[in-house]
N, C-alpha and C positions, 0 to 999 in steps of 0.2 A: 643887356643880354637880349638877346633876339632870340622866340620859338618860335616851330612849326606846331602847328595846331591842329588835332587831328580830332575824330567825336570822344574817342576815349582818352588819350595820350596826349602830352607836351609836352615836347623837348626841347634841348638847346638846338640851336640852329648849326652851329659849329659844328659841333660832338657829330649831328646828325649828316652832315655832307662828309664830312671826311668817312663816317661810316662809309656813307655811301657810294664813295669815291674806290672808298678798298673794295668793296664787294664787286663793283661795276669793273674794277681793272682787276681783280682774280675770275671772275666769269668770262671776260674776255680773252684773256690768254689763255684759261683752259679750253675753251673752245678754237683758237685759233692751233695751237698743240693739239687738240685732238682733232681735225680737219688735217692738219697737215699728217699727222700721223695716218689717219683713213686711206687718203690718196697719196699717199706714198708706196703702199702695198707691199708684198714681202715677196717678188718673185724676180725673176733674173733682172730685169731690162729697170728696176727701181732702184738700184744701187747709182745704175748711170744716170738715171735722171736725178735722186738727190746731191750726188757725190759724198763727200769726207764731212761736208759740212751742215747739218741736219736746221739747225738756229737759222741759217741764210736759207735756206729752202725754206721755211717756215714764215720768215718776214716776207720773203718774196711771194708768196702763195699767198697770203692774208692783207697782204697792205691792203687797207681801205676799210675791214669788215668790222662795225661798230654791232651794239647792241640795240636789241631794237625800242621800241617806245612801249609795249610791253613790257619786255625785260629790266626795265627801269624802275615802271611801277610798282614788279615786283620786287624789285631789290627794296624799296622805299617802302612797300609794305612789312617785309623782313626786318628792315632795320627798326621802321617804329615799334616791333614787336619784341626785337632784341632792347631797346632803350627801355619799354616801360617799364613803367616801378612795380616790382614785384609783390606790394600789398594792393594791388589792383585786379 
């Protein structure tokens, strides 16, 4: 078993990336949902530009936008806090 080692916390290394894998891909897609949502707007001429299909406007409008290198370390800060043992 492989940890990450932190000054207070140890964890499994597995358990800790797949954490972190989830949080990193539900932050992303709500932010890519709510941008699309933003600039999509609610008045006449937004209907034509998203059409019938809101998912395809949404991929289209976002392809590319990762998180940044901040937002990582807070995810990994998060998650070592969600993992530690709770007699600590």
């Amino acid at each position: 078993m492989t940890s990450v080692n932190n000054t207070d916390v140890e964890v499994d290394n597995e358990q800790f990336l797949k954490l972190c894998d989830r949080l990193s891909a539900y932050l992303l897609e709500t932010r890519k949902r709510n941008l699309a949502r933003a600039l999509m707007g609610d008045d006449e001429f937004s209907n034509g530009m998203v059409g019938e299909d809101f998912t395809s406007f949404e991929q289209d409008l976002t392809r590319g936008l990762q998180l940044t290198p901040y937002d990582q370390l807070r995810i990994q800060s998060r998650v070592r806090n969600i993992l530690r043992p709770s007699n600590s």
